[in-house]
C-alpha positions as CSV (number, residue, x, y, z in Angstrom):
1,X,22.4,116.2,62.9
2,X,19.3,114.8,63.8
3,X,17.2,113.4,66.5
4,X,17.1,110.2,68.7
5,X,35.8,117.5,84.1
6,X,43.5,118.0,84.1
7,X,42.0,115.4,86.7
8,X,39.5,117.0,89.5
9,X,37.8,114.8,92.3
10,X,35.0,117.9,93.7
11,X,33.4,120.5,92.8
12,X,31.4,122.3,94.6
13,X,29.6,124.6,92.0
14,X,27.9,121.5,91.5
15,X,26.3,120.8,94.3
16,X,22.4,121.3,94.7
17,X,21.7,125.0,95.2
18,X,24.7,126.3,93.1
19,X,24.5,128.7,90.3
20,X,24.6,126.5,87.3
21,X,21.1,125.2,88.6
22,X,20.1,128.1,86.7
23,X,20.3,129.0,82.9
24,X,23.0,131.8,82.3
25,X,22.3,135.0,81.4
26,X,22.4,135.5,77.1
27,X,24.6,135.3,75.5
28,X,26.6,133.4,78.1
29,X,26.3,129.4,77.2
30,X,27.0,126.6,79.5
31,X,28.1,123.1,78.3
32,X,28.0,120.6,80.3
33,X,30.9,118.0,78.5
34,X,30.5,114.3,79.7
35,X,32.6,111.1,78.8
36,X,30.2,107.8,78.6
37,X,30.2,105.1,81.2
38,X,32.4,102.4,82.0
39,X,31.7,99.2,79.0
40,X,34.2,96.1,79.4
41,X,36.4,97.6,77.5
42,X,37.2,100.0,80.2
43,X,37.3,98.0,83.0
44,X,39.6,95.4,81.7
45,X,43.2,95.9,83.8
46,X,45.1,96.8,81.0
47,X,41.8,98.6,79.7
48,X,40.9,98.1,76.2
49,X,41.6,100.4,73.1
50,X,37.9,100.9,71.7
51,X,37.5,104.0,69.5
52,X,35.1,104.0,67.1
53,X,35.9,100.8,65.7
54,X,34.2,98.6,68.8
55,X,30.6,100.1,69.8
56,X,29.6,97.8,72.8
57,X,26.9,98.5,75.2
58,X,28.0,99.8,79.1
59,X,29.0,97.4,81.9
60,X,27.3,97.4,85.1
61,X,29.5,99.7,86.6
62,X,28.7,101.8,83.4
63,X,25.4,101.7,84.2
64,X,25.9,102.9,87.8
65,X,27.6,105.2,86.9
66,X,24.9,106.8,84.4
67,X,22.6,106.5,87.2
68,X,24.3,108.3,89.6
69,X,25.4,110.9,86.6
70,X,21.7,111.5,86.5
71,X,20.9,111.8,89.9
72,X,24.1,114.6,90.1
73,X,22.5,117.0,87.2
74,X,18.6,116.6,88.0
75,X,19.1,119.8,89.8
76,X,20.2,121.7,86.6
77,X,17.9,123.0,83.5
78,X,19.4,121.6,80.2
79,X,17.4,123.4,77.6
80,X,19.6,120.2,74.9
81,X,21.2,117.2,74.8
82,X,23.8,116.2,72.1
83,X,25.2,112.8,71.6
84,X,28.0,110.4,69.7
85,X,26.0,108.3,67.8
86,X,27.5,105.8,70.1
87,X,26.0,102.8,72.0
88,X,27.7,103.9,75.3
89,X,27.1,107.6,74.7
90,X,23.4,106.9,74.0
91,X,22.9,104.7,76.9
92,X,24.6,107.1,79.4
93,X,22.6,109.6,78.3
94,X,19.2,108.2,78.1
95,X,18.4,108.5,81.6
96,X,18.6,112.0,81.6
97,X,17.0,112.7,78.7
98,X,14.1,110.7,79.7
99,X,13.8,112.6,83.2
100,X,14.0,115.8,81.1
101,X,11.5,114.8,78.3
102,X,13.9,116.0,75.5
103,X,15.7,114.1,72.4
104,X,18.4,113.7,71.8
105,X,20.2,115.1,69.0
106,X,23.0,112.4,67.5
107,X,26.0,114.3,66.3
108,X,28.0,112.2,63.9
109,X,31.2,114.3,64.3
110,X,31.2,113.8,67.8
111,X,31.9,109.8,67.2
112,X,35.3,108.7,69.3
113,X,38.4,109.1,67.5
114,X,39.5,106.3,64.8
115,X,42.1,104.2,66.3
116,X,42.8,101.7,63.0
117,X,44.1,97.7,64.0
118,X,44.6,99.2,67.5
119,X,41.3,98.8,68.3
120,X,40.5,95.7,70.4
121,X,44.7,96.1,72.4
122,X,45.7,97.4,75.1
123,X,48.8,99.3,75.4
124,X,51.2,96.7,76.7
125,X,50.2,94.3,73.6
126,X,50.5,97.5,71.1
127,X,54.2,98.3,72.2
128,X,54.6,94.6,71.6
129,X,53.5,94.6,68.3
130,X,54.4,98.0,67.1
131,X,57.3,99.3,69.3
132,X,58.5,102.2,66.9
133,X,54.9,103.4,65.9
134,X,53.5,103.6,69.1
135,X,56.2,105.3,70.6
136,X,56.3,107.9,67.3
137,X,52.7,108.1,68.4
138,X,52.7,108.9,72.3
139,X,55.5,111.5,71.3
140,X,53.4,113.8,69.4
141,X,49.5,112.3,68.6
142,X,48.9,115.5,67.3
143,X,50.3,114.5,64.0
144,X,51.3,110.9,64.1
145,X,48.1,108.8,63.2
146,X,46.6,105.6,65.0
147,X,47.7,103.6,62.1
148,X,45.2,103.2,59.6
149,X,43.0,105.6,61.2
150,X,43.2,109.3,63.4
151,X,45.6,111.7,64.4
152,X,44.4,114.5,67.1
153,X,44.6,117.0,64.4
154,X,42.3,114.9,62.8
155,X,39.9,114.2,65.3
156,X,40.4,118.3,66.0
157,X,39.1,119.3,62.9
158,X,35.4,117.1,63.1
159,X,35.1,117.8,66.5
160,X,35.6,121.1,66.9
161,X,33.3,123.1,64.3
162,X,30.5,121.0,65.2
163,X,31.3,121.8,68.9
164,X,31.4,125.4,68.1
165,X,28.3,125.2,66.1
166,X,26.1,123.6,68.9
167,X,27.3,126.0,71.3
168,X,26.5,128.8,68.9
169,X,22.6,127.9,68.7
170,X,22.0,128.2,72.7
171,X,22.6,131.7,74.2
172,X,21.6,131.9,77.2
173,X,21.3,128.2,78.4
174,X,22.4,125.1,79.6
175,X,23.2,122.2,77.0
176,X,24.7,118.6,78.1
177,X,27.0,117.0,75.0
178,X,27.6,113.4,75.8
179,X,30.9,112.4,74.2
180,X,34.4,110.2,74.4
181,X,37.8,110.2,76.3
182,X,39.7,111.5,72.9
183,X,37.0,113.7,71.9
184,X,36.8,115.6,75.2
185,X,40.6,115.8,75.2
186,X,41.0,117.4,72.2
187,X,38.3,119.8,72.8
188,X,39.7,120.9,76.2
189,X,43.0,121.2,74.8
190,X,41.7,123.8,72.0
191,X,39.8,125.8,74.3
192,X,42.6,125.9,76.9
193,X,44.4,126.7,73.5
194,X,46.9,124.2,74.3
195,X,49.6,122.0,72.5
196,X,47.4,118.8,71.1
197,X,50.5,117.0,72.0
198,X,50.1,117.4,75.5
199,X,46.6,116.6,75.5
200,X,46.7,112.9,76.6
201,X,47.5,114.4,80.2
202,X,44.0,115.4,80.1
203,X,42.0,112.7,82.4
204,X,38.8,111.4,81.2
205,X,37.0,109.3,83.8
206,X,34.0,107.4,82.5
207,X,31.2,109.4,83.2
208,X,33.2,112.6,84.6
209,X,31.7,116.0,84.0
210,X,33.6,118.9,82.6
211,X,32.2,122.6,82.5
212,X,32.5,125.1,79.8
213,X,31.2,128.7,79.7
214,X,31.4,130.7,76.0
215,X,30.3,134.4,75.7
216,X,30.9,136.4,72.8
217,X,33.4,134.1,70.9
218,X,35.5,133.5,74.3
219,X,35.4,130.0,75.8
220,X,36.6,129.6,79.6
221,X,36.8,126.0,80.7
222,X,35.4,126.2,84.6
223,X,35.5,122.4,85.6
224,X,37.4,119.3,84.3
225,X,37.2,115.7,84.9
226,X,34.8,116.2,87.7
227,X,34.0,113.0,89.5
228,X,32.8,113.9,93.6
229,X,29.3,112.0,92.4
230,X,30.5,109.2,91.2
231,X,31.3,106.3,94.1
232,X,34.4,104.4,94.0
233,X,33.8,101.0,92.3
């Protein structure tokens, strides 16, 4: 490393005056786990596969969206930021860190999941293409790979031990990871300890906040896809 919210529309735990305006109590840690704003890719109708294969900057609504992102969490005490090495992690996230006076620490495992010669397609022109592998795929990502590049499992096994270990350095405090639609999935779905092949029902709107709380090895997930500060574009 080095330096540099199943779908929910409100929460009010969130809201100015609540209790995650203050650091837990040690060794209780708080993440705050963010997807990036909107780039074109995402707001393309069909969207855009990206993964870590296409590393644009954010659209304007991507932009808003940071902004208002920032606005929503200036209440709260992040004692750290982490990051995808990503251009539209690193400009979501940028705001806050500079309100906040804190780098931010790039986290190469955190990088969106590899998604091979999809990259670039949406959906309708995959299942053109590749009829059988993509439906092999959407049966069971868990094991079936983006061809020539990631499975979930895959993805699972960067993600997660560098998730664990960030977590495990702040006892006792707040920490905001910036990340991606996949990556978030598949961290959810561990720490809800469910079936990776269920975790594309997980919804990952751009710049949606999801809350997790670890204390002595235990994880609960308290908020996902979270998006009451976000307006509707």
């Amino acid at each position: 490393m080095e330096d540099y919210l199943v779908p929910q529309q409100d929460d009010p735990q969130l809201a100015t005056g609540s209790p995650f305006d203050q650091p837990p109590t040690s060794p209780l840690s708080r993440v705050f786990l963010i997807r990036h704003g909107a780039t074109e890719h995402n707001t393309r109708r069909p969207f855009v596969l990206q993964g870590c294969e296409i590393d644009g900057p954010l659209a304007d609504t991507g932009r808003r969206q940071a902004a208002s992102l920032t606005a929503a969490l200036s209440g709260i005490q992040i004692a750290a930021i982490y990051s995808s090495p990503m251009r539209r992690t690193l400009e979501t996230v940028r705001q806050i860190a500079m309100t906040r006076s804190l780098d931010v620490q790039i986290v190469e495992a955190l990088r969106e999941c590899h998604v091979g010669r999809w990259a670039g397609l949406s959906w309708d022109e995959i299942r053109e293409r590749e009829p059988q592998l993509v439906a092999r795929f959407l049966a069971d990502p868990a094991i079936e790979k983006h061809p020539d590049g990631e499975s979930y499992l895959d993805l699972q096994a960067r993600v997660v031990p560098a998730f664990n270990e960030i977590v495990g350095r702040h006892p006792g405090q707040n920490i905001l990871i910036m990340a991606h639609n996949m990556v978030n999935r598949v961290l959810l779905a561990t720490m809800l300890e469910m079936d990776l092949r269920h975790s594309r029902k997980i919804r990952q709107t751009n710049c949606c906040i999801n809350v997790l709380q670890r204390s002595d090895g235990v994880t609960d997930v308290t908020t996902i896809n979270s998006i009451w500060h976000l307006q509707e574009e």
